[in-house]
Structures are given as C-alpha cells and as structure tokens.
N, C-alpha and C positions, 0 to 999 in steps of 0.2 A: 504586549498589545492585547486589548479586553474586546470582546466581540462576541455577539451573540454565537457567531460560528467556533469561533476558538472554546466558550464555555462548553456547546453541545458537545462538541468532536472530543472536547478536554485536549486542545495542542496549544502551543504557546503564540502561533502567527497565523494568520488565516489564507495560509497559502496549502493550497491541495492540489497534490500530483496529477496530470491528466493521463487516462488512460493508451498508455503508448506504446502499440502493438511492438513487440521485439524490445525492447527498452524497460518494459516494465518488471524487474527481477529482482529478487530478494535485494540484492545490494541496493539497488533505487530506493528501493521500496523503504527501505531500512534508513537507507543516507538522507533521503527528506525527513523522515521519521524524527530522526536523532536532530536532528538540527530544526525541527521545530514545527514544520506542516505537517500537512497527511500525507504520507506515501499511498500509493497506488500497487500493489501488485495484479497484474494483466492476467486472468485466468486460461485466457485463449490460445497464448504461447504454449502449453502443457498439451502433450497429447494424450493424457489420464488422467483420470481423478487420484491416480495415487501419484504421479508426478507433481500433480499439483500440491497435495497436502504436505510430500517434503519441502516444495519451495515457501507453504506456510512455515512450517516446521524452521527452516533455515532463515527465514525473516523474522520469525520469533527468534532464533539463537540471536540475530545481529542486531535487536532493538527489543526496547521493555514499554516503548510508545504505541500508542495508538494506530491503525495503519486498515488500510480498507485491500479489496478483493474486486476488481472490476471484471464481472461476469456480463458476457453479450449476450443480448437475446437474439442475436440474427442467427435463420437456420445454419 
C-alpha cells in the first residue's frame, strides 16, 4: 500500500504504533516494525537515559526497519 505516510516514514502500511505506557519495548517496537508499520518505542518506561539507549540498542538488534522513540513532554 502507497501513501504519502508510508513514502515519508519509508514503511510498507500506514499503520503506526501508539504510544503505550508499559507496552511500549523493544519487542513491540521491533514486531510492528518487521511486519510493516512504525513501531513506537515509549521513552518514559526507562529510568535513564542509558537504559533507554540499550533498549534503542536491542530494537536495533531486533529490526533493520524504521521505528520512532515517543518522548513526553509532561513534567
């Protein structure tokens, strides 16, 4: 499927992960990925910035696709 969103993103279907407090983890993040949307990985769930860059790190191991980082702005 051809869609302005699928060209931008470069995914194959224009479905994208929402951002889903506790749910949002490498494997999600990775399994949407692979199978054709955006995966979502939740930055909010990490209680570090270096926790967070393994669970980058470990979403890159588990996909070679495209995939976003949903960072909160709420204090």
């Amino acid at each position: 499927m051809k869609t302005r969103i699928t060209e931008l993103l470069r995914i194959q279907y224009p479905i994208l992960c929402g951002g889903m407090m506790w749910l949002g983890n490498p494997e999600l993040c990775a399994a949407v990925s692979n199978a054709g949307g955006m995966g979502n990985l939740v930055a909010a769930i990490y209680d570090s910035g270096e926790a967070l860059r393994q669970a980058i790190r470990r979403t890159r191991e588990l996909t070679d696709r495209p995939f976003g980082v949903n960072l909160t702005l709420l204090p």
